[in-house]
Every structure is written in C-alpha cells, then in structure tokens.
matplotlib code that plots the C-alpha trace (Angstrom):
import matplotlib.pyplot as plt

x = [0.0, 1.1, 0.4, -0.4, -1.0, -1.4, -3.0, -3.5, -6.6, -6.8, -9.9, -11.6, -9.3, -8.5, -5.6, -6.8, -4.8, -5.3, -4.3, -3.3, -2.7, -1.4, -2.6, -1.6, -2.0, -4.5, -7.8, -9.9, -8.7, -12.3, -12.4, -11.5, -8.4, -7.9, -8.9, -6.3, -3.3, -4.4, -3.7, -0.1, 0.2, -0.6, 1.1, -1.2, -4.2, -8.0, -9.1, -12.5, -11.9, -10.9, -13.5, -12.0, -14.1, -14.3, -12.6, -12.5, -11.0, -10.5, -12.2, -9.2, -6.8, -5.0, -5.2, -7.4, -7.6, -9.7, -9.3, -9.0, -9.6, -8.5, -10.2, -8.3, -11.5, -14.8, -16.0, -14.4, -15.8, -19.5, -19.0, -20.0, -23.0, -25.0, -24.8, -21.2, -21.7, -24.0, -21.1, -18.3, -20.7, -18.6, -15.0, -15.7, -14.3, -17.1, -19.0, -18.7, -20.3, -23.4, -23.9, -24.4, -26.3, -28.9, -28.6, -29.6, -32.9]
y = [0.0, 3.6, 6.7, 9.2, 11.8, 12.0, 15.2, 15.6, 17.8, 19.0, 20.6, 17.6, 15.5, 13.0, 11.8, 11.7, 9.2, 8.9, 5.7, 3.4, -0.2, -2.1, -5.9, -7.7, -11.2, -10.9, -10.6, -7.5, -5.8, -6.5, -3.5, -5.6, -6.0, -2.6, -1.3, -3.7, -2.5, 1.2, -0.2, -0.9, 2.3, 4.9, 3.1, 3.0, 3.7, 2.1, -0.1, 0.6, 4.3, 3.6, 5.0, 3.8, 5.9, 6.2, 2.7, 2.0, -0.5, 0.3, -2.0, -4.3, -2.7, -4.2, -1.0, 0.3, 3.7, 5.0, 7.7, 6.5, 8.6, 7.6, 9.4, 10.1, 9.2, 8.2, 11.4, 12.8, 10.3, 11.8, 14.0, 10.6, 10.2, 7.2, 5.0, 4.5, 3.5, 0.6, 0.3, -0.3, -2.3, -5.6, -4.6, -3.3, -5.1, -6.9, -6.9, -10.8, -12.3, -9.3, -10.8, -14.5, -13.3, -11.9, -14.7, -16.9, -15.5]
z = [0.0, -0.8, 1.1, -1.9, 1.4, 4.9, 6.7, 10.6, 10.5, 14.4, 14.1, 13.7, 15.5, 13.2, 10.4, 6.7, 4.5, 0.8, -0.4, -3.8, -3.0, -5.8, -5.6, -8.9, -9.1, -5.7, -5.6, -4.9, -1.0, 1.3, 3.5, 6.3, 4.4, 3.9, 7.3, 9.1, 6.8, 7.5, 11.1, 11.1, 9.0, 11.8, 15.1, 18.1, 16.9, 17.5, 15.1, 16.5, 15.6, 11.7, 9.0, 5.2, 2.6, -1.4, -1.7, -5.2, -7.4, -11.5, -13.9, -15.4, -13.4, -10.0, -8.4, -6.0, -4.3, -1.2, 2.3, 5.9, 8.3, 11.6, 14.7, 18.1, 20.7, 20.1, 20.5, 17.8, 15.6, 16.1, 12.9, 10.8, 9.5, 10.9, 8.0, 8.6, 11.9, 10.4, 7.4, 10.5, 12.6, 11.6, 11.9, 15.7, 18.4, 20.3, 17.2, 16.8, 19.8, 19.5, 16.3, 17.3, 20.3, 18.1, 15.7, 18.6, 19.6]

ax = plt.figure().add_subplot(projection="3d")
ax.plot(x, y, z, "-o")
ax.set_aspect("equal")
plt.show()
C-alpha cells in the first residue's frame, strides 16, 4: 500500500490518509483488508476508531484507491454520519459475539 497523502486535521481530531494499494496477481482488497493494513500504518491507533471511505478498485486494473480517516477518541468520531456506523458495525471489536447473540434468539 502507498500513502499518496497523509494530513492531521486537528480541528476535527482525526488523520486523513489517501491511499493506492497495488494488488496484482491478488484478488480485490475486502475493507477488512484494507482497514487492518491502515492499522499498522498509523502506530497506536484504535481499530474501533478507523473509518475507510471512497474505496474503489478500476475496472481491469490491480489497483485500487480510497481515504481512511483515523479518529483520536470516540468522540471525535461523532461527525460521521450514521450509516457509517451501520457500514463499520462488523469490523468493531465486540462486534462478533453481538452478532451471534442476536442470531440466537
């Protein structure tokens, strides 16, 4: 994966990272995938408090490009709308075992 940039925007509290990861000969990145290499990109962050956005991958091409932005609290991570929340429900710790809970009723 390539950084193409990497902004810390304070106001919101958060660090913006505009990616390309090149994956020839490999299937398509999941987000999982992508959210878990943004991970060991910025050292000591949340996992719980990673957003990736605008993933795309070209038609024919190995390539695909997307943002991650990467919140310091939880908090800060209010200024999403609610349908990311819902998009991010499965990649948040805990999220598992509330899933087979409900699948058990």
């Amino acid at each position: 994966m390539e950084i193409v940039s990497r902004t810390e925007n304070k106001l919101l509290n958060r660090v913006e990272i505009e990616f390309r990861w090149s994956h020839k000969g490999k299937e398509t990145p999941s987000k999982k995938e992508v959210m878990d290499l943004v991970k060991t990109l910025e050292p000591g962050s949340n996992p719980d408090l990673i957003v990736v956005k605008n993933c795309k991958t070209r038609y024919g091409q190995a390539l695909t490009t997307g943002n991650a932005l990467i919140y310091e609290t939880d908090g800060a991570m209010k200024v999403e709308p609610d349908y990311i929340y819902e998009r991010h429900k499965g990649f948040r710790s805990g999220a598992p075992a509330e899933e087979k809970t409900e699948g058990d009723e």
